[in-house]
C-alpha positions in Angstrom: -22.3 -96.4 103.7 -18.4 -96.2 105.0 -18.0 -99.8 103.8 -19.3 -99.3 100.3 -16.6 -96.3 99.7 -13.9 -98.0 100.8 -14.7 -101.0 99.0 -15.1 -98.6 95.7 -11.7 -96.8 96.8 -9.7 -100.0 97.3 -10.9 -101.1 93.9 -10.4 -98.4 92.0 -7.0 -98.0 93.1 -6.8 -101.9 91.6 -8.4 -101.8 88.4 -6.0 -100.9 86.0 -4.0 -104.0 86.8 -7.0 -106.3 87.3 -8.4 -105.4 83.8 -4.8 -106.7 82.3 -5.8 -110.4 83.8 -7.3 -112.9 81.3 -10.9 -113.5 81.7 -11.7 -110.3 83.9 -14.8 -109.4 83.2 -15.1 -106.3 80.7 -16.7 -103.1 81.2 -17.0 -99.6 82.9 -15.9 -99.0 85.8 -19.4 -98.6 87.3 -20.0 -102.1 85.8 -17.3 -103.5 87.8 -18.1 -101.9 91.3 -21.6 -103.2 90.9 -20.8 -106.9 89.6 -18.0 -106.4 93.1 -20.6 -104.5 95.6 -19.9 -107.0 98.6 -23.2 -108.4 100.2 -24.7 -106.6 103.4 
């Protein structure tokens, strides 16, 4: 469970210049962790 907070943490931390790239995909936040969720 360590992994998937960090993951979220690292993210978060990097969305609000992600969502200024062309073509990122648009949505909530939670829309974005889940569509970035890394595979286990």
């Amino acid at each position: 469970m360590d992994k998937n907070i960090d993951y979220k943490k690292d993210l978060t931390e990097k969305l609000k210049e992600l969502k200024k790239i062309e073509g990122f995909p648009i949505g909530t936040d939670e829309d974005i962790y889940v569509l970035s969720e890394p595979s286990y």
